[in-house]
Backbone atoms as SQL, in Angstrom:
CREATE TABLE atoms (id INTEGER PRIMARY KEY, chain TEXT, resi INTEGER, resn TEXT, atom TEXT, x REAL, y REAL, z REAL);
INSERT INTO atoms VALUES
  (1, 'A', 1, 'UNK', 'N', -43.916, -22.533, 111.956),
  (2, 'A', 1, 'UNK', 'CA', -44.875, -21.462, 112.111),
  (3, 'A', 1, 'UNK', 'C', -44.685, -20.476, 110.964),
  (4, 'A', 2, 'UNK', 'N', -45.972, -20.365, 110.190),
  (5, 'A', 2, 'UNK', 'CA', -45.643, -19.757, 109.320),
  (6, 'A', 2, 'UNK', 'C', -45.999, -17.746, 109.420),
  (7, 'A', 3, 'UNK', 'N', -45.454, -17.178, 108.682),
  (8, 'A', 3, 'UNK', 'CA', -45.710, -14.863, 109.067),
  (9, 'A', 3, 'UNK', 'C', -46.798, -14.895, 108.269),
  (10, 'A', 4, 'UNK', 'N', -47.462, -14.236, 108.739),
  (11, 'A', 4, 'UNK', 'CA', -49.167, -13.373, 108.142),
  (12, 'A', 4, 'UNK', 'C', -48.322, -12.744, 107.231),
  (13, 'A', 5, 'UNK', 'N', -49.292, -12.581, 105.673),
  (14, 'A', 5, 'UNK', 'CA', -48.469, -11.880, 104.553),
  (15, 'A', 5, 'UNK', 'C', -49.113, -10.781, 104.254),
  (16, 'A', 6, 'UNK', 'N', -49.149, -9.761, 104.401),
  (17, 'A', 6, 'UNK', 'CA', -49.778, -8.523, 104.194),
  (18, 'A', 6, 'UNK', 'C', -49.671, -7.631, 102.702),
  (19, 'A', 7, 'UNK', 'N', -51.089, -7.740, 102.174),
  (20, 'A', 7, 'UNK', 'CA', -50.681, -6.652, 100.574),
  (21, 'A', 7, 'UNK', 'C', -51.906, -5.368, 101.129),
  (22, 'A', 8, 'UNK', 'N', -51.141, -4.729, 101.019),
  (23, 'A', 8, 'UNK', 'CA', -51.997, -3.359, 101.578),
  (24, 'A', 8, 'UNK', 'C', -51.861, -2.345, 100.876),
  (25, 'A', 9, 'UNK', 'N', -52.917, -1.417, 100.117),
  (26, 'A', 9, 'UNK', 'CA', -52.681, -0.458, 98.881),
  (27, 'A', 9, 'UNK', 'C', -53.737, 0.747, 99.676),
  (28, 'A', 10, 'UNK', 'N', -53.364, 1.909, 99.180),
  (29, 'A', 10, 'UNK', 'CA', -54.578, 2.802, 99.214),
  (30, 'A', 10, 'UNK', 'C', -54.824, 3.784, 97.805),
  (31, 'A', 11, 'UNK', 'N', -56.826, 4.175, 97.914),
  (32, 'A', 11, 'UNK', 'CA', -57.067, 4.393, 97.004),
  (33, 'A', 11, 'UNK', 'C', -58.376, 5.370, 97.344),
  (34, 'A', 12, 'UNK', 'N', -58.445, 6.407, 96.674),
  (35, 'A', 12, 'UNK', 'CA', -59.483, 7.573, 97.373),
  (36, 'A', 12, 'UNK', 'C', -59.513, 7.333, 98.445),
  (37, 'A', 13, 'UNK', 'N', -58.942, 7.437, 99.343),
  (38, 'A', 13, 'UNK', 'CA', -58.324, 7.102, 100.631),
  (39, 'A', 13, 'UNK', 'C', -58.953, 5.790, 101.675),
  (40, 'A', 14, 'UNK', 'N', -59.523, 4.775, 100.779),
  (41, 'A', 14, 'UNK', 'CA', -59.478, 3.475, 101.155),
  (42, 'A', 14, 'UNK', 'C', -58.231, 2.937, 101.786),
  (43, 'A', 15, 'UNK', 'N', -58.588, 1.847, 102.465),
  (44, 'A', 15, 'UNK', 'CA', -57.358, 0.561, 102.401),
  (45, 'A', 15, 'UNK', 'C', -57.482, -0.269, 101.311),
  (46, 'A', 16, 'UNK', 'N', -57.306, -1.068, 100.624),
  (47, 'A', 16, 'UNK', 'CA', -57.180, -2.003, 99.239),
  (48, 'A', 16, 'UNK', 'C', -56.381, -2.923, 99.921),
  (49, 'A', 17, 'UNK', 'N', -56.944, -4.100, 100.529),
  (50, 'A', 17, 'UNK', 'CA', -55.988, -4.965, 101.232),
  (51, 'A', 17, 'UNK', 'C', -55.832, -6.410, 101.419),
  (52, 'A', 18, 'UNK', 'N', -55.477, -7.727, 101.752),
  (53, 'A', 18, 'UNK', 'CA', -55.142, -9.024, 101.015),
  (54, 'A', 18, 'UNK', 'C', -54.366, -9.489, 102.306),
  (55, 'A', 19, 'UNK', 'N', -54.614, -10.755, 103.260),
  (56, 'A', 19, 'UNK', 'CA', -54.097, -11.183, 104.345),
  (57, 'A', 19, 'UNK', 'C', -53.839, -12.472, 103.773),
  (58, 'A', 20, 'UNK', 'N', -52.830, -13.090, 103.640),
  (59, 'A', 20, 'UNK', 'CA', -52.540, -14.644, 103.072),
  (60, 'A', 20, 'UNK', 'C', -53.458, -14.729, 102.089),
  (61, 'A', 21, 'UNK', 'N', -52.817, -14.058, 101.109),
  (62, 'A', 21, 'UNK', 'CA', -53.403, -14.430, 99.715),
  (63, 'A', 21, 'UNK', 'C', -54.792, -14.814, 99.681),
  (64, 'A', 22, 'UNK', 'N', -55.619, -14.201, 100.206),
  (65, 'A', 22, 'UNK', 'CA', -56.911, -14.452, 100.465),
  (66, 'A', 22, 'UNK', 'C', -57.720, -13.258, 99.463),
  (67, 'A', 23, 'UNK', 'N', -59.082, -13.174, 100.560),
  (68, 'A', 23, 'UNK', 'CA', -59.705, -12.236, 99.311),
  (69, 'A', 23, 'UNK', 'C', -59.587, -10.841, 99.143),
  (70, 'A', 24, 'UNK', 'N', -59.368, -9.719, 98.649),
  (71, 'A', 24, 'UNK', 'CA', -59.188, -8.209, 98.404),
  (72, 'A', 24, 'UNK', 'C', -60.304, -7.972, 98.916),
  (73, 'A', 25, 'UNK', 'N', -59.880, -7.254, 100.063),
  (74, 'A', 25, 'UNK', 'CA', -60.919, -6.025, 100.752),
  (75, 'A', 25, 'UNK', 'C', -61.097, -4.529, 100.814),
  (76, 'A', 26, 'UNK', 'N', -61.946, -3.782, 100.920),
  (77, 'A', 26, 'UNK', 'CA', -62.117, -2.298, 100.404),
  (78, 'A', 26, 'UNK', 'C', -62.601, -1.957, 101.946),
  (79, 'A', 27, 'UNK', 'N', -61.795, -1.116, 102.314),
  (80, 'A', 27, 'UNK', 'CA', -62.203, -0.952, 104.063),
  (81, 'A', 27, 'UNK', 'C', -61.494, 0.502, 104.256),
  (82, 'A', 28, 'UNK', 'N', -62.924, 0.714, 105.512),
  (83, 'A', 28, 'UNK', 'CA', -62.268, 2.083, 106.264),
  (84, 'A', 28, 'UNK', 'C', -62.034, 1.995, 107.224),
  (85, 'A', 29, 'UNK', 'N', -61.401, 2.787, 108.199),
  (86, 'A', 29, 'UNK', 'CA', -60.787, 2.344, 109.401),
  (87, 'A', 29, 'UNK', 'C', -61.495, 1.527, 110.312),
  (88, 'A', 30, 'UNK', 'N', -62.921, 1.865, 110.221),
  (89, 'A', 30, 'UNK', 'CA', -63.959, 1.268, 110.602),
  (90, 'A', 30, 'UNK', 'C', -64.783, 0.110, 109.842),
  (91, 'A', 31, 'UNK', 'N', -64.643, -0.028, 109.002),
  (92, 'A', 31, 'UNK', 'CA', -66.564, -0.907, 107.843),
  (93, 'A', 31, 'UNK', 'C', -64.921, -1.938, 106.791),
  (94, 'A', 32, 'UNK', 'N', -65.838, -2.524, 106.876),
  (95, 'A', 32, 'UNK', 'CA', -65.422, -3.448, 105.643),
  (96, 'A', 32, 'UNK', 'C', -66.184, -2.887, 104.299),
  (97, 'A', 33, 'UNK', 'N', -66.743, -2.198, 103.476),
  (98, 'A', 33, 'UNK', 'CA', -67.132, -2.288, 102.484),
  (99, 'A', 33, 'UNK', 'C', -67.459, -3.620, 101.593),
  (100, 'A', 34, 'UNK', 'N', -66.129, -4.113, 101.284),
  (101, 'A', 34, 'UNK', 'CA', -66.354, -5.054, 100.098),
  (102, 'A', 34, 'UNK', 'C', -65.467, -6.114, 99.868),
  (103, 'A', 35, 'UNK', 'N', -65.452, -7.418, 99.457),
  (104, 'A', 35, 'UNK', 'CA', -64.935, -8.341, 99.768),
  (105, 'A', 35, 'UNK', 'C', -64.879, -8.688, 97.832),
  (106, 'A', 36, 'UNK', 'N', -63.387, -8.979, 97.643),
  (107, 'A', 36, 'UNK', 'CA', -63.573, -9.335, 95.996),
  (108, 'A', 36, 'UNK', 'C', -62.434, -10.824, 96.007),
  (109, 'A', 37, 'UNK', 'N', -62.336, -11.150, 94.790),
  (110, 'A', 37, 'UNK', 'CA', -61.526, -12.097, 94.201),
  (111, 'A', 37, 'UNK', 'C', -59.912, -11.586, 93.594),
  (112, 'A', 38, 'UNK', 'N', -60.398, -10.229, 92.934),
  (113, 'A', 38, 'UNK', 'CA', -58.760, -10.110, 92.444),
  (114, 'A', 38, 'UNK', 'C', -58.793, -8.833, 93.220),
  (115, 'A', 39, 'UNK', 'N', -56.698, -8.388, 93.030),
  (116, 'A', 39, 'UNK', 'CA', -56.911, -7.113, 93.495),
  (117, 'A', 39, 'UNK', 'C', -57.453, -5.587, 92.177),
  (118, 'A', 40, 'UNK', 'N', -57.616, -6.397, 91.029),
  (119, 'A', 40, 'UNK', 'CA', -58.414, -5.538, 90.080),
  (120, 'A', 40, 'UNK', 'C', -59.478, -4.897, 90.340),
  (121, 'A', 41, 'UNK', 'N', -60.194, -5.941, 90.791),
  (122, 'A', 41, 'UNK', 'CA', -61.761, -6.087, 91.127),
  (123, 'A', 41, 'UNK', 'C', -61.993, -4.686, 92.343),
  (124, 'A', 42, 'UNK', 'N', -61.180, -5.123, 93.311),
  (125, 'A', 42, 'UNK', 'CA', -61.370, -4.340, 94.476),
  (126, 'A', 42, 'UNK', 'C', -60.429, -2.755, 94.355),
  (127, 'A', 43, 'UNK', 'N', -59.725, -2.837, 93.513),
  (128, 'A', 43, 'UNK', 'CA', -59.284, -1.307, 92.974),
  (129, 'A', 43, 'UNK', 'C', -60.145, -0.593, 92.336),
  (130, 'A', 44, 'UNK', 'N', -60.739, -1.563, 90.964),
  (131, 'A', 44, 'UNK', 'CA', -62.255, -0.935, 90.313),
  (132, 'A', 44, 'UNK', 'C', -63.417, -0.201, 91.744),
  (133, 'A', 45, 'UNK', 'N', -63.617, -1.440, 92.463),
  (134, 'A', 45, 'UNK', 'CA', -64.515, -0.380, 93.341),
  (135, 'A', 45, 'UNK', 'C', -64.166, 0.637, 94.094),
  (136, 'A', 46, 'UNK', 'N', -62.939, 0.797, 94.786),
  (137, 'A', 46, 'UNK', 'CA', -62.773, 1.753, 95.509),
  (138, 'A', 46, 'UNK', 'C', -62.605, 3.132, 94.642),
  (139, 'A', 47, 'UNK', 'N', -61.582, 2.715, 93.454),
  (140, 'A', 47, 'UNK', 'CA', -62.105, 4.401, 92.568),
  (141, 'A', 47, 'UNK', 'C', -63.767, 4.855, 92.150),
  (142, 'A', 48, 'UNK', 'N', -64.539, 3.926, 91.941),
  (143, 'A', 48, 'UNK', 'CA', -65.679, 4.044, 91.951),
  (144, 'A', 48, 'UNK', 'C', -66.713, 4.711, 93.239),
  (145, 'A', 49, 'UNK', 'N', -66.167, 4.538, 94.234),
  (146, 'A', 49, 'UNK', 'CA', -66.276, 5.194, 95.049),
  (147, 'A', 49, 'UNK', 'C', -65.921, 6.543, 95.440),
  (148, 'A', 50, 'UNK', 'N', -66.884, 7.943, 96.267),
  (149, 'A', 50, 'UNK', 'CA', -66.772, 8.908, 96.380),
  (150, 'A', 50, 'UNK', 'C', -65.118, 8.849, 97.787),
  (151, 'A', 51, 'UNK', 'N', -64.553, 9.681, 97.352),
  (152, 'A', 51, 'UNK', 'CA', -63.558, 10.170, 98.287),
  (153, 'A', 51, 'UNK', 'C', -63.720, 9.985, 99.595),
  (154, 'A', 52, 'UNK', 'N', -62.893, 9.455, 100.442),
  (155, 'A', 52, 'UNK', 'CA', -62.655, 9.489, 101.830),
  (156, 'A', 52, 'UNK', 'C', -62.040, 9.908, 102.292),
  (157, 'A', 53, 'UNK', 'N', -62.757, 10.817, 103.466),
  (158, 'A', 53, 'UNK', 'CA', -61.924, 11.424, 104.185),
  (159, 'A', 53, 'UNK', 'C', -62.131, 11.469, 105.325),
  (160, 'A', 54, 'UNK', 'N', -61.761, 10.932, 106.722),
  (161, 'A', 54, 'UNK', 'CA', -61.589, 10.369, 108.212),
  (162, 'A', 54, 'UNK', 'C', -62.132, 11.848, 108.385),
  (163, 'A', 55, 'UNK', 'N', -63.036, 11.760, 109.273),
  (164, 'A', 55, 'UNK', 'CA', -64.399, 12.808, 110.352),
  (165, 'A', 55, 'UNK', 'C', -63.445, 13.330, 111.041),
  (166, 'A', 56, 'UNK', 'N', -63.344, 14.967, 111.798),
  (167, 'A', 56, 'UNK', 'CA', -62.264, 14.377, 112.839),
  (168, 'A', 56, 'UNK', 'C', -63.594, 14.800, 113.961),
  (169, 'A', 57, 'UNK', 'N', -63.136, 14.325, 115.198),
  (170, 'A', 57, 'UNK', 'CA', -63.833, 13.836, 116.316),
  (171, 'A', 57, 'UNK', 'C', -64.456, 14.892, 116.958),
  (172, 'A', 58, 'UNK', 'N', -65.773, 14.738, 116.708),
  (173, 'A', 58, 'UNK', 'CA', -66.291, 16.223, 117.472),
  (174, 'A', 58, 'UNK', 'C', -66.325, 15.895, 119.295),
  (175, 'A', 59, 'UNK', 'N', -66.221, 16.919, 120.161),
  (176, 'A', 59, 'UNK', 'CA', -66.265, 16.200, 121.546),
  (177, 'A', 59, 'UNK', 'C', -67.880, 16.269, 121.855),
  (178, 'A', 60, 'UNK', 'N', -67.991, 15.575, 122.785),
  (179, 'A', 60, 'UNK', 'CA', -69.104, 15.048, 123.531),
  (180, 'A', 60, 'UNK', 'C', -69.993, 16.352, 124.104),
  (181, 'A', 61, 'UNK', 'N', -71.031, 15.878, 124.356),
  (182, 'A', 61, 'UNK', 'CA', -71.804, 17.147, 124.989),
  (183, 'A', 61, 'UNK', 'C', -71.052, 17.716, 126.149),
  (184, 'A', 62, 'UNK', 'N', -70.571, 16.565, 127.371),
  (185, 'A', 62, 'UNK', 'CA', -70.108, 17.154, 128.382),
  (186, 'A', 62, 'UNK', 'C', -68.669, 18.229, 128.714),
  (187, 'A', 63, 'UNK', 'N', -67.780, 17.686, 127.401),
  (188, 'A', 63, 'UNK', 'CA', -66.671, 17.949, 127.304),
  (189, 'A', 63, 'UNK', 'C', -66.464, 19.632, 126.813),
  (190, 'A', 64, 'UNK', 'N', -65.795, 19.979, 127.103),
  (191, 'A', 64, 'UNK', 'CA', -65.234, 21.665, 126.687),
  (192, 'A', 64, 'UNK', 'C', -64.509, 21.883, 125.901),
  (193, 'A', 65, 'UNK', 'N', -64.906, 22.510, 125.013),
  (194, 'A', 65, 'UNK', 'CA', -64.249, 22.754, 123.748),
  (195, 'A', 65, 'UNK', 'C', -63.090, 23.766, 124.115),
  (196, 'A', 66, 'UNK', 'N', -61.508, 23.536, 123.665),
  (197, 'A', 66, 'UNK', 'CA', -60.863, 24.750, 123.988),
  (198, 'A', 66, 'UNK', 'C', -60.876, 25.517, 122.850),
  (199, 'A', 67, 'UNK', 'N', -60.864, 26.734, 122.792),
  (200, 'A', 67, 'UNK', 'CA', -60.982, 28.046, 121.591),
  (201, 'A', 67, 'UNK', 'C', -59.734, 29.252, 122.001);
């Protein structure tokens, strides 16, 4: 049985990431963005890309905001 090999980078606050030497992905916690061949390729896009920065969670209509 062989271990899952993990290459995981970050970049304008992307993931930059590679599961068994497979293909470089550009992802947010949520979306895949982009699927490449090298990890060049997929570094080029994520600096090319505007800055990320995680929403933080507004609550729900029903919920009460504490202040």
């Amino acid at each position: 049985m062989s271990v899952p090999m993990l290459n995981k980078m970050h970049m304008n606050g992307y993931d930059v990431l590679s599961v068994n030497n497979g293909p470089w992905r550009v992802c947010t916690k949520g979306d895949r963005l982009g699927s490449f061949g090298s990890r060049e390729e997929a570094l080029a896009f994520a600096a090319s890309l505007p800055g990320y920065k995680a929403r933080a969670k507004r609550p729900s209509a029903g919920q009460k905001v504490d202040q």
